[in-house]
N, C-alpha and C positions, 0 to 999 in steps of 0.2 A: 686249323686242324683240330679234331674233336678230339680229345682223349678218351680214352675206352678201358676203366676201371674193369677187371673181372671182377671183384670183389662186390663193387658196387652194384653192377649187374646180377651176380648172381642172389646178393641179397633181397632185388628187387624182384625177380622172377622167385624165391622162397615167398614172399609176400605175395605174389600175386597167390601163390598156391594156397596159402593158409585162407586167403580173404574168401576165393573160389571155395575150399574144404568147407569155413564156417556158416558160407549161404548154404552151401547143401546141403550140410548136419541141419542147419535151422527147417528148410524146408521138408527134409524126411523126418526129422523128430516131431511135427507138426502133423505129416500127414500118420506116425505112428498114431499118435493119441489121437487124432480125431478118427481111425478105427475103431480104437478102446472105446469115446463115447458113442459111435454110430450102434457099435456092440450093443454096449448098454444101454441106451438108449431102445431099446427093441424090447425091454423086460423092467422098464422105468419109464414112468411119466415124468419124464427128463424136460419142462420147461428150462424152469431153472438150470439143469445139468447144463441142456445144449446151449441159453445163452450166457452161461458165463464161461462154457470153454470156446467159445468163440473170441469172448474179451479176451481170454487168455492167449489163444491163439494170434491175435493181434498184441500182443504185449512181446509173447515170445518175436515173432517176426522182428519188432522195434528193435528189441536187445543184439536179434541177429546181427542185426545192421551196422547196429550200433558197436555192437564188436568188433564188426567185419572193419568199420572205418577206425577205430582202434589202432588196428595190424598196422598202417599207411601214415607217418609222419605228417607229412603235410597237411593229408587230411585230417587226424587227428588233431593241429595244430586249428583248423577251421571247423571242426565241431566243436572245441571250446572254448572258439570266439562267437561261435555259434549261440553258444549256453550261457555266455556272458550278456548276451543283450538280451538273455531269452525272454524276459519280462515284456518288451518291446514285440516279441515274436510272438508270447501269449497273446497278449491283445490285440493284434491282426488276424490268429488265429479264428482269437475268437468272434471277431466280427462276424470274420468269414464263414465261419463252419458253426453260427451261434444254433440252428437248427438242426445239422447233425450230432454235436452236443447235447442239445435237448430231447433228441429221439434215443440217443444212446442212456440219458440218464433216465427218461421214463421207462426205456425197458428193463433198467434196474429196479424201479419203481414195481415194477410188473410182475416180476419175477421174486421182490422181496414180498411183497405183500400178497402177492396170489389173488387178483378179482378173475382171475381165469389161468386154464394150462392149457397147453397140447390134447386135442381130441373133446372138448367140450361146447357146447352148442350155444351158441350167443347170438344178440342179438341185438344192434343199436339203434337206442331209441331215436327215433328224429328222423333216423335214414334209412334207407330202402338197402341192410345192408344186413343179411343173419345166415351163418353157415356155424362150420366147425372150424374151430381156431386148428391150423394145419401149421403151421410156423411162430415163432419168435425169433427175428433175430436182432443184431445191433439195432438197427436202425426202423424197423416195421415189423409188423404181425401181419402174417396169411390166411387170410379167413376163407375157406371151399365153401362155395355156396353149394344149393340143390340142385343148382342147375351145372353139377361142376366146372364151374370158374371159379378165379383165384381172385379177389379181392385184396390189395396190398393198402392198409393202413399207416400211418407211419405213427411209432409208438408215443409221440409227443400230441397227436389226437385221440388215441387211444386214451389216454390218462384225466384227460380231461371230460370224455363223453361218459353219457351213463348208459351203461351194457345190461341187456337183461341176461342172466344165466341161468341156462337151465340145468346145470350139473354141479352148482355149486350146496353147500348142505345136503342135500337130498335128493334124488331124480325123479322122484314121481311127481305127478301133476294133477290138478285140476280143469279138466276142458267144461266149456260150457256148451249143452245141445239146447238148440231153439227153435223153436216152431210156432208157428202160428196156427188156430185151427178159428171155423165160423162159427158167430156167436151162436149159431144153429145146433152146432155141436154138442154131444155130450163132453161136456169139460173133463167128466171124472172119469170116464172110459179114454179120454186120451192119455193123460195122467199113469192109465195105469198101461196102457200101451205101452209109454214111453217107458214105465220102468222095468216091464218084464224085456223087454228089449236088450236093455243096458243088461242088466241081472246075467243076460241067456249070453251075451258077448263072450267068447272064451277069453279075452284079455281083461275082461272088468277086474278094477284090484278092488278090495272091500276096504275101504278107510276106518272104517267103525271102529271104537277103542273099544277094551273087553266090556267095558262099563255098559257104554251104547249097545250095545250085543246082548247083554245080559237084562236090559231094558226094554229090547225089542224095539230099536229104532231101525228105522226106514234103510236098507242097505243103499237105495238112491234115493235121493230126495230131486222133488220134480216139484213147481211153485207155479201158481199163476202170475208171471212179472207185470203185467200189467194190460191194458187196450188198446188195440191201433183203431185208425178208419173202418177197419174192414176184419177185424180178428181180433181174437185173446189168446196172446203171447203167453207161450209157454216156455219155462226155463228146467233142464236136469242137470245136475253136477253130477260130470262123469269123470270117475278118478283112475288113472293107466298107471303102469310101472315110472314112466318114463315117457318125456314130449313126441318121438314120432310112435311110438304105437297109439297114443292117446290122440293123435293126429287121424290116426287108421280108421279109428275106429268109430269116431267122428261121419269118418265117408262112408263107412258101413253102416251108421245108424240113419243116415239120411237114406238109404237104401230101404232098410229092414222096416222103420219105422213106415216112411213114405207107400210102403206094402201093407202094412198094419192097415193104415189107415183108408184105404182102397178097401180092401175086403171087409173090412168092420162098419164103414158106411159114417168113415169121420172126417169130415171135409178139408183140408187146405185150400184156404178159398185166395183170388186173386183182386187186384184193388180194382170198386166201383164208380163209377162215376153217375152219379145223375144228372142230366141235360134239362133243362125247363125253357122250352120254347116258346116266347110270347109271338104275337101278331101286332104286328103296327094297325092302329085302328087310321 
């Protein structure tokens, strides 16, 4: 026959309640402050912000827990037999999770040293991979391509590769316009095609320092780069606010210009080929 403490009982049903009480306190104190950051986050380029109250957020949970198993003798007795081998438990750990580890410390890396935030345009070299960083979190970065898709990196390649940025120091750019025209051409009538082009753009930014200005240098400078087969490669350095308008405008000057040169009688010529047909005697 079982014996049936009230006493005993009732102290165990108080414990279940407190253990129940301190998961939910953990779990709404969790989603309070991750309102706070979502908040703020809206009126801050919150990389940083968002990922460390994520750590944090995974820190508070652990403690919950860790409390919760506190309240329960037993278990309490087995959490720190637990914490006594834990040396043993690191290193199984960390076999195990040595790559979730390493994403989690690169995106520390990430976020201490800033080679990029939230909303800036990247682009890795090597790989067919360049949008706008949309996320940081513990473990990866979200990069939206232009094709909006989500691209998920994980931050321990991240740290490693080299990124190009186009938002970091400064956003304005340098694009290059190139063309070819026939050696039949007047070279210097394209030249100048090309610059009142650029000039007339309503996005042209003037790079010129007061110095150049007050010199009278060229607001685009336009070069002959060099000879192909069949043309003389022409090169303009065209400077924008920022990489997609200087992207724009780009495809508008292959428009504008490609007209220029139609009605002015300046050829864009196409590759020749000579054929020399002998006869077998």
């Amino acid at each position: 026959m079982i014996n049936f403490d009230p006493d005993v009982a009732m102290d165990l049903v108080f414990r279940t309640i407190i253990v129940f009480a301190i998961l939910a306190g953990t779990v709404l104190l969790v989603r309070i402050l991750r309102n706070i950051v979502d908040k703020t986050g809206k009126t801050v380029k919150g990389s940083t912000l968002r990922f460390y109250s994520r750590l944090f957020f995974g820190v508070v949970y652990f403690l919950g827990v860790l409390l919760a198993i506190s309240v329960i003798p037993p278990l309490r007795n087995l959490s720190m037999s637990i914490f006594a081998g834990s040396s043993v438990l690191a290193i199984v750990i960390g076999f195990a999770a040595q790559h979730s580890i390493a994403n989690i410390v690169s995106g520390c890396f990430i976020t201490m040293f800033k080679p990029f935030q939230i909303g800036d345009r990247v682009k890795f070299i090597g790989k067919d991979i360049t949008g706008m960083v949309e996320d940081i979190t513990l473990r990866h970065t979200v990069i939206k391509t232009f094709e909006n898709k989500r691209v998920v990196v994980p931050n321990s390649v991240v740290s490693v590769d080299v990124i190009e940025n186009s938002n970091i120091v400064e956003e304005k750019v340098c694009r290059f316009f190139e063309i070819g025209i026939s050696y039949d051409s007047d070279h210097v009538k394209a030249m100048r095609i090309i610059a009142e082009e650029v000039e007339q753009h309503p996005d042209f930014f003037d790079n010129r320092s007061e110095e150049e200005k007050s010199k009278g240098a060229d607001p685009v400078k336009v070069r002959i780069l060099g000879f192909g087969d069949s043309s003389v490669k022409l090169r303009a350095w065209v400077w924008a606010k920022d990489n997609p308008t200087g992207f724009n405008m780009i495809c508008d000057l292959n428009r504008s210009v490609k007209e220029r040169f139609d009605k002015e009688g300046v050829e864009i010529p196409f590759p020749h080929r000579t054929l020399v047909h002998k006869e077998r005697k």
